[in-house]
N, C-alpha and C positions, 0 to 999 in steps of 0.2 A: 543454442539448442539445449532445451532442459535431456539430460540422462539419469536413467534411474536401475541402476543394476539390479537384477532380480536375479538370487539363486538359487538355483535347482530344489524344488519341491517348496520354494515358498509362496507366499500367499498372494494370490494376485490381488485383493483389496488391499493388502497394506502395501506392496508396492504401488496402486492407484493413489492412495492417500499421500504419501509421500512424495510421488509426481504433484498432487494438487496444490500440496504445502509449497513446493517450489515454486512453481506458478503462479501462487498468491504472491511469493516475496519478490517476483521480478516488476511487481507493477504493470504489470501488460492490463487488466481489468481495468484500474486507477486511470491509468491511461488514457482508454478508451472514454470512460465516461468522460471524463475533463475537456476533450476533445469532442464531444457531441454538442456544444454549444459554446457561442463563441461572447467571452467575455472581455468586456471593453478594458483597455491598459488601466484605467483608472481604478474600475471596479477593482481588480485583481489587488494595486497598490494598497486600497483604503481596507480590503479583506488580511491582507497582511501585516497592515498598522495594525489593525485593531486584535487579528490573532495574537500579534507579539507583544501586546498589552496585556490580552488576557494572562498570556504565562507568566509575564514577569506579574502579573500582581496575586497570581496562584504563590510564585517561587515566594515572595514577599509574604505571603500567610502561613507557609511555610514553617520559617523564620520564627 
């Protein structure tokens, strides 16, 4: 359960923003979407090769 203390005479938009910020960092959105269709085991593996390619040859231009 996100908590967001708000006190006395502060602003209720920036305690809203700072609820949202939280919310965003828990991944519950991410989530969701990723779980709205269903990707085959293989798919997911050959998405992961090929992400963990791209970074190593970003870190590699780096360098």
């Amino acid at each position: 359960m996100i908590v967001v203390p708000v006190k006395e005479g502060d602003n209720i938009e920036k305690a809203l923003k700072k609820f949202k910020r939280k919310y965003e960092k828990t991944g519950v959105i991410k989530e969701l979407r990723r779980r709205q269709q269903f990707d085959k085991p293989s798919v997911v593996k050959r998405e992961a090769k090929n992400h963990a390619i791209y970074v190593q040859q970003l870190k590699q231009n780096e360098e």
